[in-house]
C-alpha positions in Angstrom: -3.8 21.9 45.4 -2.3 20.3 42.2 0.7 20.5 40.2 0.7 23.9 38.3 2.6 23.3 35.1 2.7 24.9 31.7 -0.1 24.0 29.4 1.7 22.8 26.6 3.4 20.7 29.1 -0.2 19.2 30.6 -1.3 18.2 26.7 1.9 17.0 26.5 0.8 14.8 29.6 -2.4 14.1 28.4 -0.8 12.0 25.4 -2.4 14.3 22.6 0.8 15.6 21.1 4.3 16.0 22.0 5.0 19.6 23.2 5.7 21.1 20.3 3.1 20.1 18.7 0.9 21.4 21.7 2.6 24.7 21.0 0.6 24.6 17.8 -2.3 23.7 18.6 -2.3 26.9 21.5 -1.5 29.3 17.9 -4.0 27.7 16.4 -6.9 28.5 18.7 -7.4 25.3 19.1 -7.1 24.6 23.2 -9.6 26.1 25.7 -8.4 26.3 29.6 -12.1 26.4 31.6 -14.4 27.3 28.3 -12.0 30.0 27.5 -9.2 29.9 24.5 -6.6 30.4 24.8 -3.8 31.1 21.6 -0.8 32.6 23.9 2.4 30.5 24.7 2.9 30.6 28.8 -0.5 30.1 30.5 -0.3 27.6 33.1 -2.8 24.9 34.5 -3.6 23.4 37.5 -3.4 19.2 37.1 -6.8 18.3 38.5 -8.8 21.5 38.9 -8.8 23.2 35.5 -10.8 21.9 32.9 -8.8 21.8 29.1 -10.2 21.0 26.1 -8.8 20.7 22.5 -10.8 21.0 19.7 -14.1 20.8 21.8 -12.6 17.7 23.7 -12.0 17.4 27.4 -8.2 15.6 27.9 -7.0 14.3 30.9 -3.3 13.3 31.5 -2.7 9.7 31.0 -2.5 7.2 33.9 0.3 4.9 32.1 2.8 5.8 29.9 4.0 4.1 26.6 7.1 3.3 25.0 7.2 1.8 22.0 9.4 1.3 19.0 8.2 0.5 15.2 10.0 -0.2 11.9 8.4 2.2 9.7 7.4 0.9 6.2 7.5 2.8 2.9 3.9 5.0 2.4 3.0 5.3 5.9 2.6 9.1 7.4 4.2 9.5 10.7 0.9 11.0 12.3 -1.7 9.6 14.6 -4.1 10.7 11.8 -4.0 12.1 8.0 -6.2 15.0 7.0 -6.0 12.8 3.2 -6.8 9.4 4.7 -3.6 8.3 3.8 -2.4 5.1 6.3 -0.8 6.4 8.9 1.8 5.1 11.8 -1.2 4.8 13.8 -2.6 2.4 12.0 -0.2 0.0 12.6 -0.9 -0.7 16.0 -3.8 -2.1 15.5 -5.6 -0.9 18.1 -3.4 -3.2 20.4 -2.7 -0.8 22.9 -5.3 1.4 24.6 -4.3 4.5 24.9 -3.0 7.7 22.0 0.2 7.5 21.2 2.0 10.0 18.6 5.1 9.8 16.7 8.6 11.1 18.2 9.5 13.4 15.4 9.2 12.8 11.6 10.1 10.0 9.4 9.6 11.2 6.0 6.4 9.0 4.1 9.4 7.4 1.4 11.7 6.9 4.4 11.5 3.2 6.4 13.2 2.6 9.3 13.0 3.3 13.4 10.4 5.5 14.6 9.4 5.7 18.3 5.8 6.3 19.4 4.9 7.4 22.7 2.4 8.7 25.3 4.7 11.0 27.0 5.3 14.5 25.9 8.5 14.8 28.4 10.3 11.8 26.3 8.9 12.8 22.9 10.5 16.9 24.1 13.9 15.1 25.2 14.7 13.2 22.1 13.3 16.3 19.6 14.5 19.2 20.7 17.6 20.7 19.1 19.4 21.4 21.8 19.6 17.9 23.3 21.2 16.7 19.6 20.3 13.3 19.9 22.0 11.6 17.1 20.1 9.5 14.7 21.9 7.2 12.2 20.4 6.5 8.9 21.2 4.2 6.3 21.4 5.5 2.7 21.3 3.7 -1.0 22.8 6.5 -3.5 22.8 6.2 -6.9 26.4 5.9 -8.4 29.6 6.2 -6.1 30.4 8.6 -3.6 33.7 10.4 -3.5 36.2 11.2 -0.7 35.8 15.0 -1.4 32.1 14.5 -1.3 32.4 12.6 2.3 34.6 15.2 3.9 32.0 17.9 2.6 29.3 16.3 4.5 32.0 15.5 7.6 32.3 19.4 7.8 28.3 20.2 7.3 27.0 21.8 4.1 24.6 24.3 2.9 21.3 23.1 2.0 19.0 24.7 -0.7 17.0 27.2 1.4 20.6 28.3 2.9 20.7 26.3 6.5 23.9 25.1 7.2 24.2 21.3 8.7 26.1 20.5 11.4 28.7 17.7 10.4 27.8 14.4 10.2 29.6 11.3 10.8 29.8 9.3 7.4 31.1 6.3 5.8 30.6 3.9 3.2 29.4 0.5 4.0 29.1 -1.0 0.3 29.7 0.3 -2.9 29.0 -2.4 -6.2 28.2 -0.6 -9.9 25.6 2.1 -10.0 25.1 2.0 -6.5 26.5 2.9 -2.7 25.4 2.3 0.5 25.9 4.8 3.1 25.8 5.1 6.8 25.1 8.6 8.3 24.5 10.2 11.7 23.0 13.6 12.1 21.9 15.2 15.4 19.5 17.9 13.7 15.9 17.2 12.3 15.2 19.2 9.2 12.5 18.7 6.4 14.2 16.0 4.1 17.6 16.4 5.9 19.4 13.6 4.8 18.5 13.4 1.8 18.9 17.5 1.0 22.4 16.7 2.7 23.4 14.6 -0.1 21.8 16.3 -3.0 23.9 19.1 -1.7 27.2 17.7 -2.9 25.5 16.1 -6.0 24.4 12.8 -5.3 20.8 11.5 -5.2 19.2 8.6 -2.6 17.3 5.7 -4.2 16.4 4.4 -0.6 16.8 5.9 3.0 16.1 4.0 6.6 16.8 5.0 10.0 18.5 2.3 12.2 19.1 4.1 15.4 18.4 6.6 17.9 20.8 7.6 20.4 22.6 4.6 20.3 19.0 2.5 20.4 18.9 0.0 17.7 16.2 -1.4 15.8 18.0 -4.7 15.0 15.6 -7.1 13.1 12.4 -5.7 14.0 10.5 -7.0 11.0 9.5 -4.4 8.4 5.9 -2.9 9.5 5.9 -4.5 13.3 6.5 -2.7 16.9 7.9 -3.9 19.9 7.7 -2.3 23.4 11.0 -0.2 24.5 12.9 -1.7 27.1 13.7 -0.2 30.5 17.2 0.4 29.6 16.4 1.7 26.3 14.2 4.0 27.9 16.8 5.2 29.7 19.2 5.5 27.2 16.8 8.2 25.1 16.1 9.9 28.1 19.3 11.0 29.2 20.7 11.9 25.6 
């Protein structure tokens, strides 16, 4: 008998999409377990005997997982694959490794920076999911100066547009010269637009964002648009957030 696990869990496995994602796909009607669909969270799988498909495709869990970091450029959607044809993350692997990886969370399409890319659905849950509030550190241009008041608002969390309060963020200025401030930021939570909402909050406006770091993972000089593989201490560095 095989390993019975949940079935967001075995797509997760199969390298299609982090589980959350797979959670979506279930809603959607999207994954059938033995010719059946199923759109209910919970149903569980055996690994080897049941047959799942998404969309009409069989998936199998992968035999080799992948860990790999990339220095996102401006205009790229963080998505294995755009329903505009717009270039995706994807696309800048070049097809050098064989296998589907998807993106670890979101980095917004006018946001550069650190993205990881992965195979494994059990990383990918690890590093996304709110309650593990892995820390991500961006780094901010604003337009104009940025005051002490304005700081300590952020250093106590504020209230974003739709009414979600931020958790507080670890802030301080790195370089300020006229009409313009650069900011470093950390943030454990993953909203829509957070950083930038955060700072429109107490009236100042981003010209440039990029995320430098992960959980205390750097990205260094990776040049802008390339990917290396993670290391084995890196690995587990994100794992055990």
């Amino acid at each position: 008998m095989g390993e019975i696990v949940r079935l967001q869990k075995y797509i997760a496995m199969c390298g299609e999409a982090s589980r959350r994602a797979a959670e979506e796909l279930i809603s959607k009607g999207k994954v059938s377990v033995n010719g059946k669909k199923v759109t209910e969270q919970g149903v569980k799988v055996e690994i080897g005997a049941d047959k799942v498909t998404v969309s009409g495709r069989l998936i199998k869990p992968e035999q080799k997982n992948f860990y790999i970091m990339l220095n996102k450029p401006l205009g790229y959607i963080s998505s294995a694959k755009d329903q505009f044809d717009r270039p995706t993350v994807a696309d800048l692997l070049k097809d050098e490794i064989k296998a589907r990886l998807f993106p670890v969370g979101r980095l917004d399409y006018d946001t550069e920076g650190l993205l990881l890319m992965t195979n494994d659905g059990d990383f990918a849950y690890k590093i996304t999911h709110p309650k593990h509030k892995v820390e991500k550190t961006y780094l901010a241009v604003l337009k104009g100066g940025l005051t002490e008041a304005k700081m300590n608002r952020l250093r106590r969390g504020v209230a974003l547009s739709d009414g979600f309060l931020t958790a507080p963020a670890d802030v301080r200025i790195i370089d300020a010269k006229a009409g313009q401030t650069l900011v470093q930021i950390t943030i454990h939570e993953g909203k829509n637009r957070q950083v930038r909402r955060m700072f429109e909050a107490v009236g100042s406006r981003v010209d440039a964002l990029k995320r430098v770091s992960i959980n205390g993972v750097e990205m260094g000089n990776l040049p802008l648009g390339r990917w290396r593989h993670l290391t084995s201490h890196e690995i587990s560095k994100l794992k055990n957030p």
